[in-house]
C-alpha positions as a Markdown table, in Angstrom:
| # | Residue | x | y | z |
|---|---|---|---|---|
| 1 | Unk | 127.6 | 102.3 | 100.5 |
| 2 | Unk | 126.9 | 103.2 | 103.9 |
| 3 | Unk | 127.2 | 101.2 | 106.7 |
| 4 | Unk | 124.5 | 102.5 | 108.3 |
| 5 | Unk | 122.0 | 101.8 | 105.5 |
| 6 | Unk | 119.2 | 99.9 | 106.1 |
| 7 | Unk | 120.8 | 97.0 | 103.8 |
| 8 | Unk | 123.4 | 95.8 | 106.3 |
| 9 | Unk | 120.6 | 96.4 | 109.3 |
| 10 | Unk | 119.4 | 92.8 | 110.8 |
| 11 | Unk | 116.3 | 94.6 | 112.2 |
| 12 | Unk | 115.6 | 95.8 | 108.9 |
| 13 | Unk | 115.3 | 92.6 | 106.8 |
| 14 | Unk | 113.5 | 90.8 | 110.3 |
| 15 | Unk | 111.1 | 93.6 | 110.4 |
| 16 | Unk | 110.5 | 92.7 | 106.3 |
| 17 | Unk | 110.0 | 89.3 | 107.0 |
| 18 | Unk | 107.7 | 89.6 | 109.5 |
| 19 | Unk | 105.5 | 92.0 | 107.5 |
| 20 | Unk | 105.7 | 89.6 | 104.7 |
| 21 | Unk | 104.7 | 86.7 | 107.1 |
| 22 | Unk | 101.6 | 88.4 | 108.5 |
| 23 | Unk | 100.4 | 89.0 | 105.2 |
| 24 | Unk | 101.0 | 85.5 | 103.9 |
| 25 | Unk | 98.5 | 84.4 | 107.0 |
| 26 | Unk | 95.9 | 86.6 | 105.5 |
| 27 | Unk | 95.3 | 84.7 | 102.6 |
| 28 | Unk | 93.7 | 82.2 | 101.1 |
| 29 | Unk | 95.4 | 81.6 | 98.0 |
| 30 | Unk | 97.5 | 78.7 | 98.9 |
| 31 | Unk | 100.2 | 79.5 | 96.0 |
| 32 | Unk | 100.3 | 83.3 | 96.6 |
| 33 | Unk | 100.6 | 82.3 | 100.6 |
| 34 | Unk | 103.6 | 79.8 | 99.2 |
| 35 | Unk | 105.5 | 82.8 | 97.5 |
| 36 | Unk | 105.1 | 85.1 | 100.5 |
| 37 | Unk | 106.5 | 82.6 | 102.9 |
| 38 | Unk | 109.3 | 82.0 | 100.6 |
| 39 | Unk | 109.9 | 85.7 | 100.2 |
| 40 | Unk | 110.3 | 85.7 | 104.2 |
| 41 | Unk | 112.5 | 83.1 | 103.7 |
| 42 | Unk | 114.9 | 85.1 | 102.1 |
| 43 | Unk | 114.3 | 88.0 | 104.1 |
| 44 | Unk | 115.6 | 86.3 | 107.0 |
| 45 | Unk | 118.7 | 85.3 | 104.6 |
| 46 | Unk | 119.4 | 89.3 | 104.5 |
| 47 | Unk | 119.2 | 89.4 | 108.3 |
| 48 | Unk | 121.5 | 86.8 | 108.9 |
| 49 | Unk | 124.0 | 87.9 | 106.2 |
| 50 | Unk | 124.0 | 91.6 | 107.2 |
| 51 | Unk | 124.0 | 90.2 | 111.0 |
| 52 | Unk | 127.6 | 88.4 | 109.8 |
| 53 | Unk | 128.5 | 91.3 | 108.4 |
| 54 | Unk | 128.1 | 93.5 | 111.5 |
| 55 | Unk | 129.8 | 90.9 | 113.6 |
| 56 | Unk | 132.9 | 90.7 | 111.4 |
| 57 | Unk | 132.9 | 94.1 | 109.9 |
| 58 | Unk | 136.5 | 95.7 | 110.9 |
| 59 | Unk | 138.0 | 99.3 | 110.5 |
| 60 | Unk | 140.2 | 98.6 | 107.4 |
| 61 | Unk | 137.1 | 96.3 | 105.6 |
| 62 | Unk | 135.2 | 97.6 | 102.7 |
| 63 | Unk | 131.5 | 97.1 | 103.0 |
| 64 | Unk | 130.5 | 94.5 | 100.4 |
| 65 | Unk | 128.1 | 96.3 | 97.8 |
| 66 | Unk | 128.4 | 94.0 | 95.0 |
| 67 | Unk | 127.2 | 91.0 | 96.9 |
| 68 | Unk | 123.9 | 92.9 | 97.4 |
């Protein structure tokens, strides 16, 4: 996979997150607003994973697909 691919991007999964977030606040379904959240939640898993990644990504490392 490319590293370059919005999968290892930060920005990426914080930009989902925040999409999901905005419309969790729109409605009124309190379980449906629950699942949303909790999506964001793991969203900002992704961020922080491919953020790791980026930080200790080096020359000789493979990119790791089959954790996605």
């Amino acid at each position: 996979m490319n590293p370059k691919s919005k999968l290892y991007q930060p920005d990426h999964w914080r930009g989902r997150a925040e999409a999901t977030r905005k419309k969790a606040e729109a409605l009124d379904d309190g379980r449906a607003k629950d699942r949303l959240l909790k999506i964001a939640e793991e969203y900002d898993k992704l961020a922080r994973r491919a953020q790791m990644w980026k930080m200790h990504k080096n020359e000789d490392d493979m990119w790791p697909e089959e954790e996605l």
